[in-house]
C-alpha positions as CSV (number, residue, x, y, z in Angstrom):
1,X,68.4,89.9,163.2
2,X,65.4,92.5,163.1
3,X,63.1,91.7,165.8
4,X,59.0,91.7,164.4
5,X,57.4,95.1,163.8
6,X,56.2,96.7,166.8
7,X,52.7,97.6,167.2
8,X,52.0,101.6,167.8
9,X,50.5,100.4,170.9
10,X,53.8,98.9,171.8
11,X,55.8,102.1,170.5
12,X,53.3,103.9,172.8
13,X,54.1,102.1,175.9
14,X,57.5,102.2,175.4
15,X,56.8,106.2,175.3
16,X,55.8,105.8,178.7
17,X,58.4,103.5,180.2
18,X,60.9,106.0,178.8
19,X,59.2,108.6,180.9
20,X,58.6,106.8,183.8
21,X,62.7,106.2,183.6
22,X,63.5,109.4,182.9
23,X,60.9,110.4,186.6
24,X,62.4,108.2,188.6
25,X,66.0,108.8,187.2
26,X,66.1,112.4,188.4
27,X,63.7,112.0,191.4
28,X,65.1,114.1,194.2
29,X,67.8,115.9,191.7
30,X,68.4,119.8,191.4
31,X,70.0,120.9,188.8
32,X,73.5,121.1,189.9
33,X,73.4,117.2,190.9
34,X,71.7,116.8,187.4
35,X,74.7,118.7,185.8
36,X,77.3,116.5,187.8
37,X,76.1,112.9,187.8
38,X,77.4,112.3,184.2
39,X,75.1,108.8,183.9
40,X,71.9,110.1,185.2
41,X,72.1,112.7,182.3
42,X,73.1,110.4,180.0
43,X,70.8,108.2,180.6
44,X,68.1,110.5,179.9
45,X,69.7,111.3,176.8
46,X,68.9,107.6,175.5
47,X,65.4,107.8,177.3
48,X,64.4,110.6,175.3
49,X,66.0,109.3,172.1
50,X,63.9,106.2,172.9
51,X,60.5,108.6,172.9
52,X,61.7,110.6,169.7
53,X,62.2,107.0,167.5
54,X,59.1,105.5,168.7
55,X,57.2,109.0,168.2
56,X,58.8,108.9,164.6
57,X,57.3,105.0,164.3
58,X,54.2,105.0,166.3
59,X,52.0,106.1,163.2
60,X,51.4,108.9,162.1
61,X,47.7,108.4,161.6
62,X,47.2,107.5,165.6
63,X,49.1,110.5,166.6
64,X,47.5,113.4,163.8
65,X,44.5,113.2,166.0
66,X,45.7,114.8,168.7
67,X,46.9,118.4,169.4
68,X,50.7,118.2,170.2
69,X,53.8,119.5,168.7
70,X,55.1,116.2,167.8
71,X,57.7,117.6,165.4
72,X,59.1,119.1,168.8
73,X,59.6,115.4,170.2
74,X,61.1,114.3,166.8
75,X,63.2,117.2,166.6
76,X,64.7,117.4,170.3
77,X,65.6,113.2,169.6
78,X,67.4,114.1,166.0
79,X,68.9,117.2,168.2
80,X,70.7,114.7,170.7
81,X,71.4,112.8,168.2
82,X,73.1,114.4,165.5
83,X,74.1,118.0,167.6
84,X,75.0,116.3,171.3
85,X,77.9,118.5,170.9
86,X,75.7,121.6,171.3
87,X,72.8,119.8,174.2
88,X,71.9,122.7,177.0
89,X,71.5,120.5,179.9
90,X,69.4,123.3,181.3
91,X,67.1,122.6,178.3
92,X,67.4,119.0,179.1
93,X,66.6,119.8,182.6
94,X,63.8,122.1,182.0
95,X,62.1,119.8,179.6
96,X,62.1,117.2,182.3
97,X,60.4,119.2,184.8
98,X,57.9,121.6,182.9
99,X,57.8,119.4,179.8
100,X,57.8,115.9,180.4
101,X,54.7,115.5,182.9
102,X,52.2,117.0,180.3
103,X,53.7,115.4,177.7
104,X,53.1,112.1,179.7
105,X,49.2,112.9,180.4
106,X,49.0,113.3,177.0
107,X,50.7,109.7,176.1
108,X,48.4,108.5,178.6
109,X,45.3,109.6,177.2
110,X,45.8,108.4,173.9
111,X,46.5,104.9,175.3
112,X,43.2,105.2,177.0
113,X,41.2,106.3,173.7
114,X,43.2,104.2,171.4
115,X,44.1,100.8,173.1
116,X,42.2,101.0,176.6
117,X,38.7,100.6,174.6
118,X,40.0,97.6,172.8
């Protein structure tokens, strides 16, 4: 059974968990313990799958306001999964540590100019 539609508000915060998993997941990690602990980077894998499909089905007209490559989000969640035979984990690990923090300020505003205001 198909639980109720989610709200983009909802799809929005569950952006955020994903990232807040995917922070504290690989807190104190370099990259070789990244490469070697098999769950960790797994586990990152759903995370950012998570933040792709709730991109993809947080609304479009929410998200057109604001500057961000969001067909880089879609496209990085359709990458892992439809080509996780071919996933860098030095991508995966980059776009955790230079990508992923902006990327959360930027979730962050828009919950504060589209939900905090409410």
């Amino acid at each position: 059974m198909k639980p109720d539609e989610l709200t983009s508000h909802e799809r929005i915060q569950h952006i955020l968990n994903a990232i807040q998993d995917i922070q504290s997941f690989t807190e104190g990690f370099s990259l070789d313990g990244f490469k070697r602990d098999t769950k960790t980077y797994y586990a990152c894998l759903y995370q950012f799958a998570v933040i792709g499909e709730a991109v993809v089905n947080s609304g479009n007209k929410i998200l057109e306001k604001y500057d961000y490559p969001w067909y880089k989000v879609r496209s990085f969640r359709n990458f892992i999964m439809h080509e996780y035979h071919a996933i860098d984990v030095q991508v995966v690990w980059d776009t955790i540590r230079l990508i992923l923090p902006g990327f959360k300020k930027m979730m962050e505003y828009i919950t504060e100019k589209e939900f905090d205001a409410q």
